[in-house]
C-alpha positions in Angstrom: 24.9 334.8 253.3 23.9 334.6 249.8 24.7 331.8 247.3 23.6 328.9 245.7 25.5 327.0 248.5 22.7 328.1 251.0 19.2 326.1 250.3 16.8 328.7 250.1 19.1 331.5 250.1 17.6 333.0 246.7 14.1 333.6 248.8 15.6 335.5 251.7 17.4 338.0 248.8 14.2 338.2 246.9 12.3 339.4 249.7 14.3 341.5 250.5 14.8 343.7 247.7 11.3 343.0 246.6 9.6 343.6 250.3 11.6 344.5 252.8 13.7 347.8 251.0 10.6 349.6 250.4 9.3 348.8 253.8 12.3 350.1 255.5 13.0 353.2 252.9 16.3 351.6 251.2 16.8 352.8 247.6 18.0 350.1 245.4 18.9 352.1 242.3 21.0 350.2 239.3 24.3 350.8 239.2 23.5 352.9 235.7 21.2 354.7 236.8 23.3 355.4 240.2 26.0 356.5 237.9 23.9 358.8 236.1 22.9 360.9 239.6 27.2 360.4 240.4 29.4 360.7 237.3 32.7 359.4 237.8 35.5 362.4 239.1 38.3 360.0 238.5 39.6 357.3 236.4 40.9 353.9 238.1 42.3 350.7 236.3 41.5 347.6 237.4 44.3 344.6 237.0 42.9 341.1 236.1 41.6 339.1 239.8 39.4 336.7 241.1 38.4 335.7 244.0 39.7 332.5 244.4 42.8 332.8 242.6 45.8 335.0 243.6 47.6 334.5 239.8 45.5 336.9 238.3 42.9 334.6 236.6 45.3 331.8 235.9 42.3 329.4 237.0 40.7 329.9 234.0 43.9 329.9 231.5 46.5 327.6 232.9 47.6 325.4 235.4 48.4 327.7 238.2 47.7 325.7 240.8 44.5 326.5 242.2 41.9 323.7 242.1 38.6 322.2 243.8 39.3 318.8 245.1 41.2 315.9 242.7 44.0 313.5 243.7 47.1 314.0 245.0 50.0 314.9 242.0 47.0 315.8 239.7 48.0 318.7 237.8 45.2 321.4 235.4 47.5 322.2 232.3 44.6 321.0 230.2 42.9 324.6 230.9 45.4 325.5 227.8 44.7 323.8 225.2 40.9 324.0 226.6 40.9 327.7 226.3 42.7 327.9 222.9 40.1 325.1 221.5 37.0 327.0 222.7 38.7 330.7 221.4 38.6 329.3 217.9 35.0 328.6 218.3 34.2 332.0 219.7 36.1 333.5 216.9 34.0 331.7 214.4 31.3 332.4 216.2 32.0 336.7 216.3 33.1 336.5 212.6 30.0 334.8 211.0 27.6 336.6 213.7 29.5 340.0 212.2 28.6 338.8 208.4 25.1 337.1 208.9 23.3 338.8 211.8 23.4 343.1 210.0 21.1 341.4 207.6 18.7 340.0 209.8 19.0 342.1 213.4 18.9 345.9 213.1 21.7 346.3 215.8 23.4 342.7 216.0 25.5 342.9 219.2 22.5 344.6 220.9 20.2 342.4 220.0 22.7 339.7 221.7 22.5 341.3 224.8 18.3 342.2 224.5 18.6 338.2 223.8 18.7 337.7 227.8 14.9 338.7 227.9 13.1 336.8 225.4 15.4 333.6 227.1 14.2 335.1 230.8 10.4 335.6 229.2 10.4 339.2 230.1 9.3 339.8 226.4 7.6 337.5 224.1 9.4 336.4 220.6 6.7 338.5 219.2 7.7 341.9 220.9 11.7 341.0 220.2 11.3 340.6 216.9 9.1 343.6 216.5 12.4 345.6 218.2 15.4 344.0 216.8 14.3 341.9 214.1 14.2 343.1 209.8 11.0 342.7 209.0 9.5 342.6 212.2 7.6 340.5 213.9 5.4 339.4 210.6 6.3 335.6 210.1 6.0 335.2 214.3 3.7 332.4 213.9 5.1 329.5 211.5 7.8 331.4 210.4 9.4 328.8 207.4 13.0 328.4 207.2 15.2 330.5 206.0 13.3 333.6 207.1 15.2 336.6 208.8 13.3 335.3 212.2 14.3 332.0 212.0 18.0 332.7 211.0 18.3 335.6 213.6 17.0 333.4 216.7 19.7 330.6 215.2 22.0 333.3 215.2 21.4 334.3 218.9 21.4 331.0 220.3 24.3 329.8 218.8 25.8 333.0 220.5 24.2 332.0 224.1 26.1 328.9 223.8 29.4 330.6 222.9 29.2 332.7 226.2 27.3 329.2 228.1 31.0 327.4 226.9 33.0 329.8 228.7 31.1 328.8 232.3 33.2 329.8 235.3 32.7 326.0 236.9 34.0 324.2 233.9 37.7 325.3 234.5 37.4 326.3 238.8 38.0 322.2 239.5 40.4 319.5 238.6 40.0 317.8 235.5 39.3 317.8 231.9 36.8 315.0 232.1 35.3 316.2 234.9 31.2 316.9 234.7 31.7 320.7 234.3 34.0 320.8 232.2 32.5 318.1 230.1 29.5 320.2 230.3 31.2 323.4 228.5 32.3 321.0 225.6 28.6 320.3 225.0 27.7 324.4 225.0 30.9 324.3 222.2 29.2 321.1 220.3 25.9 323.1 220.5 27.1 326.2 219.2 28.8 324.5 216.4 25.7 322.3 215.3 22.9 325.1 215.1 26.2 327.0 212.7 25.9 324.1 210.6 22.1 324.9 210.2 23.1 327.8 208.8 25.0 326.5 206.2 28.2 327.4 207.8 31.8 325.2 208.4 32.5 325.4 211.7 36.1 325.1 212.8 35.6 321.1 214.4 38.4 319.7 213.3 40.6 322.3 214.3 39.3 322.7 217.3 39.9 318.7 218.0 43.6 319.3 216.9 44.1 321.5 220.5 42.3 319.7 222.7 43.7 316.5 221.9 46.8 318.5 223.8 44.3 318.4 226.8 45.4 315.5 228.9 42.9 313.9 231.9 44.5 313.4 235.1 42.2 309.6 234.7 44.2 307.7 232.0 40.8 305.6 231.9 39.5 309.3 230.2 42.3 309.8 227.9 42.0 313.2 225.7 40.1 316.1 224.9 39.7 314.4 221.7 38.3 311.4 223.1 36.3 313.4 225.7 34.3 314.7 223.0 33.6 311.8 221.3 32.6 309.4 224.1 31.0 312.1 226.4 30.1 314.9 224.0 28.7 314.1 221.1 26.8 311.2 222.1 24.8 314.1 224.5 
């Protein structure tokens, strides 16, 4: 009933959380604060699943066989390299975010997840800084570079795209070169430029090194390697 396969769908869930709960005396607490009223009386481990993939969630490593659409014969084992290529930028990413960001973001990792807001304009860049910013929210205006502000937000976005490369859509279909996985590339290109306005190295070539091992099902797409170059970078 719910999805963004349903035109419009969005505004039936809206209004009903928003209108018709309190209307009709349904409590929508958040699971954390639900939680908080039950604490947990037992343990339970939960085994890697997805729900459209019965090898675990071999859709978003390898070529298990699940895919969306393609040609007949068409195999995914460029998820591989994919995965290892974007792993060493998220490694990069964590390791200069875990030097850089404790002197410029009182609590790094939750100011990551606080990030959300400011992007959603629940809080102004004003009111974030003031909260997880060293030295506050002083230089707000035309902060110059190099400031804590400037090299915390840089920081933080280049973190957004980290997670953005890692979309579920870019690896759920049936080829490298295909718009959403070409899509997740660009997040990886992103995050790897606003690094170099940091003054940092990222790992490019490196990364081009595995997913040249990512094949395209279309030999008129080639490589991974040539995938960035002809649809990446030139975005």
């Amino acid at each position: 009933t719910f999805g963004h396969h349903h035109t419009y769908a969005d505004r039936g869930v809206a209004h009903a959380l928003s209108v018709e709960a309190e209307r009709r005396g349904v409590a929508l607490p958040r699971l954390a604060d639900w939680l908080a009223d039950h604490p947990p009386a037992h343990e339970a481990r939960v085994r890697l699943s997805a729900w459209s993939c019965p090898h675990g969630v071999g859709r978003w490593l390898d070529d298990c066989g699940c895919h969306t659409g393609g040609e007949p014969g068409w195999n995914q084992r460029w998820r591989g390299p994919l995965r290892v290529a974007l792993d060493l930028v998220r490694d990069h990413a964590v390791a200069v975010f875990e030097q850089r960001a404790p002197a410029v973001l009182h609590d790094p990792w939750a100011a990551r997840d606080a990030y959300v807001d400011l992007l959603l304009g629940a809080v102004t860049v004003e009111q974030f800084a003031e909260r997880h910013v060293v030295g506050g929210a002083v230089d707000v205006g035309r902060p110059p570079d190099g400031s804590p502000l400037v090299e915390a937000l840089t920081l933080l976005e280049s973190q957004r795209h980290a997670l953005l490369m890692y979309t579920s859509c870019g690896w759920f279909f049936n080829d490298l070169a295909g718009i959403e996985t070409t899509q997740i590339l660009r997040y990886a290109a992103r995050a790897m430029d606003l690094y170099r306005e940091l003054g940092e190295d990222p790992p490019e070539e490196a990364f081009l090194d595995v997913l040249a091992t990512a094949v395209s099902n279309d030999p008129d797409a080639g490589d991974g390697r040539t995938l960035w170059h002809e649809a990446v970078l030139p975005r």
